[in-house]
Every structure is written in C-alpha cells, then in structure tokens.
mmCIF file of the C-alpha atoms, coordinates in Angstrom:
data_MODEL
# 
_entry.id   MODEL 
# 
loop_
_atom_site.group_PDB 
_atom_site.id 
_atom_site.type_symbol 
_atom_site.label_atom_id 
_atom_site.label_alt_id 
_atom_site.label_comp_id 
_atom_site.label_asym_id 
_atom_site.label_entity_id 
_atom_site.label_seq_id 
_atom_site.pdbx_PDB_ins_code 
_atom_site.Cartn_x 
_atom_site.Cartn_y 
_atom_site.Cartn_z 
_atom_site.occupancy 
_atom_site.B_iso_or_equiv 
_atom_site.pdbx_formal_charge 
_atom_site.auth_seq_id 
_atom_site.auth_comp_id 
_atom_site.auth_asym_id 
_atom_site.auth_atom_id 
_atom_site.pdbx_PDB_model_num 
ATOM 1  C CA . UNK A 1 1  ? -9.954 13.469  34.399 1.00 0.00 ? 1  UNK A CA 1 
ATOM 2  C CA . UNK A 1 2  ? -8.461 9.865   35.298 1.00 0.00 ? 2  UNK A CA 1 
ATOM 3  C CA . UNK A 1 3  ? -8.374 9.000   31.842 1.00 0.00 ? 3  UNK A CA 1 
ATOM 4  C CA . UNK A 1 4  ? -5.443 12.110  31.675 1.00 0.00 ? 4  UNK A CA 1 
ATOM 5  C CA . UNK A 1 5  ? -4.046 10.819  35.362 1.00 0.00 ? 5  UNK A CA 1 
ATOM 6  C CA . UNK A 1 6  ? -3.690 7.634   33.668 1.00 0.00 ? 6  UNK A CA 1 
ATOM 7  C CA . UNK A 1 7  ? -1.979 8.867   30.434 1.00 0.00 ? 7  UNK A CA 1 
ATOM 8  C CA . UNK A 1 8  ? 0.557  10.844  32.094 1.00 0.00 ? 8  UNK A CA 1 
ATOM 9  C CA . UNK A 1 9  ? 1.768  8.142   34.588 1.00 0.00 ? 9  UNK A CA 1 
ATOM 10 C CA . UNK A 1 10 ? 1.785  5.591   30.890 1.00 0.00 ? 10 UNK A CA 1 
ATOM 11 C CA . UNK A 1 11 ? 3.897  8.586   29.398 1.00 0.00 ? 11 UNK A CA 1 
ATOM 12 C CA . UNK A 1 12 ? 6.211  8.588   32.804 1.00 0.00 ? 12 UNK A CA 1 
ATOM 13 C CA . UNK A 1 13 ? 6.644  5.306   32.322 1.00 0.00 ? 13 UNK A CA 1 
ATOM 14 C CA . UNK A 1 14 ? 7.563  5.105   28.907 1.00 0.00 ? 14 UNK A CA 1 
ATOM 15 C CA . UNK A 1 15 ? 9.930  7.879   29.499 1.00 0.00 ? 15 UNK A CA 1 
ATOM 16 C CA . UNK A 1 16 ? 11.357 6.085   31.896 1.00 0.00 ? 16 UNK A CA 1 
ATOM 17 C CA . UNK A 1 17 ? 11.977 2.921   30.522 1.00 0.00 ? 17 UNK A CA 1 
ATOM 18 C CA . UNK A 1 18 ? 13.361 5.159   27.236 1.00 0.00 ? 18 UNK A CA 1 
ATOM 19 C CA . UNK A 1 19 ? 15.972 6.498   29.304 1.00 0.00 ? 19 UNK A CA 1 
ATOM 20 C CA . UNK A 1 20 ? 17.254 2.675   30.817 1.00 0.00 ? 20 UNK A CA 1 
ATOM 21 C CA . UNK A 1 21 ? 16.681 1.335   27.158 1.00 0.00 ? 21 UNK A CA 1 
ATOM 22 C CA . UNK A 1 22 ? 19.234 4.189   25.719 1.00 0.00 ? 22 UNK A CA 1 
ATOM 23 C CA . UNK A 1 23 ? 21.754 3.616   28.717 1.00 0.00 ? 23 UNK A CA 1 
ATOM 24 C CA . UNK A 1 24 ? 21.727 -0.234  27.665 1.00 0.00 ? 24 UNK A CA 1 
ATOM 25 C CA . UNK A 1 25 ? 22.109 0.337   23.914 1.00 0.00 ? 25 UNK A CA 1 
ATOM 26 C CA . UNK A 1 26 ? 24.469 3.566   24.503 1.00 0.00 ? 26 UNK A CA 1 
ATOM 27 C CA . UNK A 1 27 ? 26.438 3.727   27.243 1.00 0.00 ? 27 UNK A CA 1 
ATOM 28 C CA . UNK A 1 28 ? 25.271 6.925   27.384 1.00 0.00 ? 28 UNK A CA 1 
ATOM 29 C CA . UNK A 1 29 ? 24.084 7.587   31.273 1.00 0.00 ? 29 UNK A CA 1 
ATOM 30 C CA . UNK A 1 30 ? 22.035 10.196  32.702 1.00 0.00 ? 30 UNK A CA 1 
ATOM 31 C CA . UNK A 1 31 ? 21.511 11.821  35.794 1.00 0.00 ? 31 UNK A CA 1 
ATOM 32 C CA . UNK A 1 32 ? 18.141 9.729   37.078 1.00 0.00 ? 32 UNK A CA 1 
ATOM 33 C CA . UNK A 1 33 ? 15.710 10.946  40.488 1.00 0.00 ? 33 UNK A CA 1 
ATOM 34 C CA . UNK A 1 34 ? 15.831 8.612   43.018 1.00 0.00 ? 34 UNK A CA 1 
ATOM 35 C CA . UNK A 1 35 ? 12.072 8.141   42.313 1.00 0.00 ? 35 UNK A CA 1 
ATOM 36 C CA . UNK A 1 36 ? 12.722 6.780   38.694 1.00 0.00 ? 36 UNK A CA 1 
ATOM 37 C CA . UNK A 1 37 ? 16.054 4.771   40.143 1.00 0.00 ? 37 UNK A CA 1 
ATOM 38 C CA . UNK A 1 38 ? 13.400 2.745   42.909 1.00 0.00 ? 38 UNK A CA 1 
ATOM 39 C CA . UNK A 1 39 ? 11.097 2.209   39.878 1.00 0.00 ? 39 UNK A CA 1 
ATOM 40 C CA . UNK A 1 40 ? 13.230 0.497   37.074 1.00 0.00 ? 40 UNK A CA 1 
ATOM 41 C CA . UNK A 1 41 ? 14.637 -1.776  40.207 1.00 0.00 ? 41 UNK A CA 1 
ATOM 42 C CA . UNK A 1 42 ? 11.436 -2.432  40.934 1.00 0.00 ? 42 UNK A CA 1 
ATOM 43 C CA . UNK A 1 43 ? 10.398 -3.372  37.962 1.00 0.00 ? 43 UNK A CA 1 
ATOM 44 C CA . UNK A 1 44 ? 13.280 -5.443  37.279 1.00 0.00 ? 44 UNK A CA 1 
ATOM 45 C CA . UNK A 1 45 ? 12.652 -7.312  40.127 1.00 0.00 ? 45 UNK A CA 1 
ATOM 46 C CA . UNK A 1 46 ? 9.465  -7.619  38.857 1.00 0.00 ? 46 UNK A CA 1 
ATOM 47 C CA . UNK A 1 47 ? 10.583 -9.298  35.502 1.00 0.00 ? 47 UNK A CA 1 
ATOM 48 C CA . UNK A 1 48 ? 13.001 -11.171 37.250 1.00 0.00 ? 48 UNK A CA 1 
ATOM 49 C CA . UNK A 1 49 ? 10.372 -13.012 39.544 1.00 0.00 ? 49 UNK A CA 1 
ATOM 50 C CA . UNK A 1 50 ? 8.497  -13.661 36.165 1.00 0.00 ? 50 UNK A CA 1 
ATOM 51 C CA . UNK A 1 51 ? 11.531 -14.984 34.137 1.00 0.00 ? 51 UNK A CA 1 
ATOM 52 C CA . UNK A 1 52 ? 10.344 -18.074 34.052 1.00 0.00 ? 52 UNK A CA 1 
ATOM 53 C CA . UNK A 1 53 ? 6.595  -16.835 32.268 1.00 0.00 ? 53 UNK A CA 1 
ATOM 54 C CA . UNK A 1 54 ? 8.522  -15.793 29.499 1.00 0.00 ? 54 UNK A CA 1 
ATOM 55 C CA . UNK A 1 55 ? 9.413  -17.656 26.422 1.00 0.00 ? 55 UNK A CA 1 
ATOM 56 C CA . UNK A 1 56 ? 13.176 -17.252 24.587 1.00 0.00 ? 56 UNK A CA 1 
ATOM 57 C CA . UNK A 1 57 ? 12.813 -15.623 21.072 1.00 0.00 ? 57 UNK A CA 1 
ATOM 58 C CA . UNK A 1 58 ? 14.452 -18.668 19.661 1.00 0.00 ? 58 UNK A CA 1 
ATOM 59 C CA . UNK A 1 59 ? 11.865 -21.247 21.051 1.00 0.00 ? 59 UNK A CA 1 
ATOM 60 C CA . UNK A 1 60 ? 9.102  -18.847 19.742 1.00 0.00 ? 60 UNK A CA 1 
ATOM 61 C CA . UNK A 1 61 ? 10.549 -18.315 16.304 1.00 0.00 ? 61 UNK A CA 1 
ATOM 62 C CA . UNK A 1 62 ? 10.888 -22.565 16.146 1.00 0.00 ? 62 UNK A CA 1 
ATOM 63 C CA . UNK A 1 63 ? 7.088  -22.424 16.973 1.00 0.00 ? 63 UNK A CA 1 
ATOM 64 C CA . UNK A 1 64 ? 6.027  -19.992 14.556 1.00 0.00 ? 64 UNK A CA 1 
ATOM 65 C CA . UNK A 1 65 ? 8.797  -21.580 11.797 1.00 0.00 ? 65 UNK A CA 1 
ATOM 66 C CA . UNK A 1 66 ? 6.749  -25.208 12.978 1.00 0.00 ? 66 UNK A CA 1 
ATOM 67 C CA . UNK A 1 67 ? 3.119  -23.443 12.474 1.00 0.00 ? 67 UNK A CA 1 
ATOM 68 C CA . UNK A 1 68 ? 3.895  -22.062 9.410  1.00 0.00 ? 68 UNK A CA 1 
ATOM 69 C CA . UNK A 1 69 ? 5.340  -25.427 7.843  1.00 0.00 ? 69 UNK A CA 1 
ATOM 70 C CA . UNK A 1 70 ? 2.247  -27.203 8.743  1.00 0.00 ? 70 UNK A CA 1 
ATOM 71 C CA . UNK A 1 71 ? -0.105 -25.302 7.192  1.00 0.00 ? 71 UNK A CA 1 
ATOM 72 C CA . UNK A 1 72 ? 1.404  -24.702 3.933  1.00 0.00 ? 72 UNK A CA 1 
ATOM 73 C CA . UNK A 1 73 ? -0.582 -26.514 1.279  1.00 0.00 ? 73 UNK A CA 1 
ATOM 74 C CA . UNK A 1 74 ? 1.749  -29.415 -0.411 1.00 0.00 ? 74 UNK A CA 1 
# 
C-alpha cells in the first residue's frame, strides 16, 4: 500500500515537471491547478537555494575530457 502512495505522488511529479518542461521547450502553455502552480515555485525555489551545489555542464565535460586523457595508455 505505501509502496503505490509513493508511486503515484513520483508519477504526479513527473507529470508535473513534463508539463513545465514542454511550456519551456514549446511555448505551448496549459491551464495548471493552483496546487501544481505552488509546487513547481516551490521547487524552483528549491533549486534556486541549491544553485550553487550544482556544477555547469561545461566544467563537468572539462573534467570528464581531463579523466579520460589521463588514463589513456601512451
């Protein structure tokens, strides 16, 4: 019984972040609830307090590219 509680909220909150994620690649809005509205602020508040935990794809790629180069055989 949780284990279904706590695959329907996951599936809620995929939905929900599929809807935000095709209105910032789209353009394409939808009519939200308030409910899912107060949750993607929240959670962008969320990220946005955590910015700084969070490393730019360019500095990872440099660190991977770096890795990789140093343990290839000569």
């Amino acid at each position: 019984m949780v284990v279904e509680v706590k695959v329907l909220e996951l599936e809620r909150r995929v939905n929900v972040l599929s809807k935000a994620l095709n209105l910032i690649l789209f353009e394409e809005g939808e009519a939200l609830p308030k409910e899912e509205i107060d949750e993607l602020k929240a959670r962008l508040n969320e990220y946005l307090k955590k910015r700084s935990e969070f490393v730019s794809l360019d500095e990872l790629l440099e660190d991977v590219q770096g890795n990789t180069a140093q343990e290839s055989p000569e």
